[in-house]
C-alpha positions in Angstrom: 0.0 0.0 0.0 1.2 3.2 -0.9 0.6 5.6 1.9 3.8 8.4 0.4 1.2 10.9 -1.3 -1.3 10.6 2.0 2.0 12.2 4.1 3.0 14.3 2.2 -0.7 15.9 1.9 -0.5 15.5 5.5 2.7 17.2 6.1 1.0 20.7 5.3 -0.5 22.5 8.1 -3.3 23.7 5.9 -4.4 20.7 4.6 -4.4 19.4 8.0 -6.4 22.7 9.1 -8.5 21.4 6.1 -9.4 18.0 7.5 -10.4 19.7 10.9 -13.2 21.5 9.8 -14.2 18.5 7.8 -14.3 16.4 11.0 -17.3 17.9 11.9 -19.5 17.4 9.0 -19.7 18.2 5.0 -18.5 21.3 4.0 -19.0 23.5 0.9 -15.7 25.0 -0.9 -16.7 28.6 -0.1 -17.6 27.5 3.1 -13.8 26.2 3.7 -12.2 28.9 2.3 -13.4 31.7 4.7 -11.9 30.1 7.1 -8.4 30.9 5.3 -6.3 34.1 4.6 -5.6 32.5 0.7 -7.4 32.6 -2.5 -10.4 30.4 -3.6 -8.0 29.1 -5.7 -5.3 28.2 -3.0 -7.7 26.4 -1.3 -8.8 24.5 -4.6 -5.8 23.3 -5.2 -5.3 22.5 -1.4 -8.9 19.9 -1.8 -7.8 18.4 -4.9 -4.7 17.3 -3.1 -6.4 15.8 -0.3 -9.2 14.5 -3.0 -6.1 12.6 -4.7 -4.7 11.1 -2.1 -8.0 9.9 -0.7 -8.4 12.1 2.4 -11.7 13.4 0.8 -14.5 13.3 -1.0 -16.3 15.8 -2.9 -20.2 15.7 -4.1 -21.9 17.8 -6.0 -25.2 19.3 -4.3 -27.3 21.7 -6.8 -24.6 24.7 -7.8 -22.4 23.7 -5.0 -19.7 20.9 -4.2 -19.2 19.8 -0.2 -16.2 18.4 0.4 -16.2 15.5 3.2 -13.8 13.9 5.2 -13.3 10.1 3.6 -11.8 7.8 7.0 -11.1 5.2 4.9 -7.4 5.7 4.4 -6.4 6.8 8.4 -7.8 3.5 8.8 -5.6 2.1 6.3 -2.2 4.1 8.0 -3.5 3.4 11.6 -3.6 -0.7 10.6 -0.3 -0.3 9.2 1.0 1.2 11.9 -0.5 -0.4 14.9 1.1 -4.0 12.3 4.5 -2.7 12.7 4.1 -2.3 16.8 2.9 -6.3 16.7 -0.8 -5.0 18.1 -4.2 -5.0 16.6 -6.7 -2.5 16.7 -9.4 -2.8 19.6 -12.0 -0.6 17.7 -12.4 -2.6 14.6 
């Protein structure tokens, strides 16, 4: 499994800003960008990065697209890791 593209989207504090306010529910694009001091388009590319690796999904609602936090892959690291340290996950 090839988990290289989900850290590096990880290593940038925006994108991980990004998946915080995406914890809490669905979230248009506007909606995510005035929460940041960068342009619409920053923040575009910033979701289609995240969207890439599998972080997120998008769906488009009427003339809108929410972007939402996909678990999926964490899972996928936090198996990984929790493999290397011998132990199995309790909450699976």
């Amino acid at each position: 499994m090839a988990f290289g593209d989900t850290f590096k989207a990880l290593s940038d504090p925006t994108r991980r800003q990004i998946l915080e306010l995406l914890r809490h529910g669905p979230l248009p694009a506007g909606d995510i960008v005035q929460h940041f001091q960068m342009t619409g388009a920053t923040i575009s590319h910033h979701l289609s990065v995240l969207r890439a690796c599998g972080l997120i999904d998008d769906e488009k609602r009427g003339k809108y697209i929410y972007y939402s936090l996909n678990t999926t892959v964490m899972d996928d690291i936090l198996n990984w890791i929790f493999s290397l340290k011998g132990e199995q996950r309790d909450d699976k």
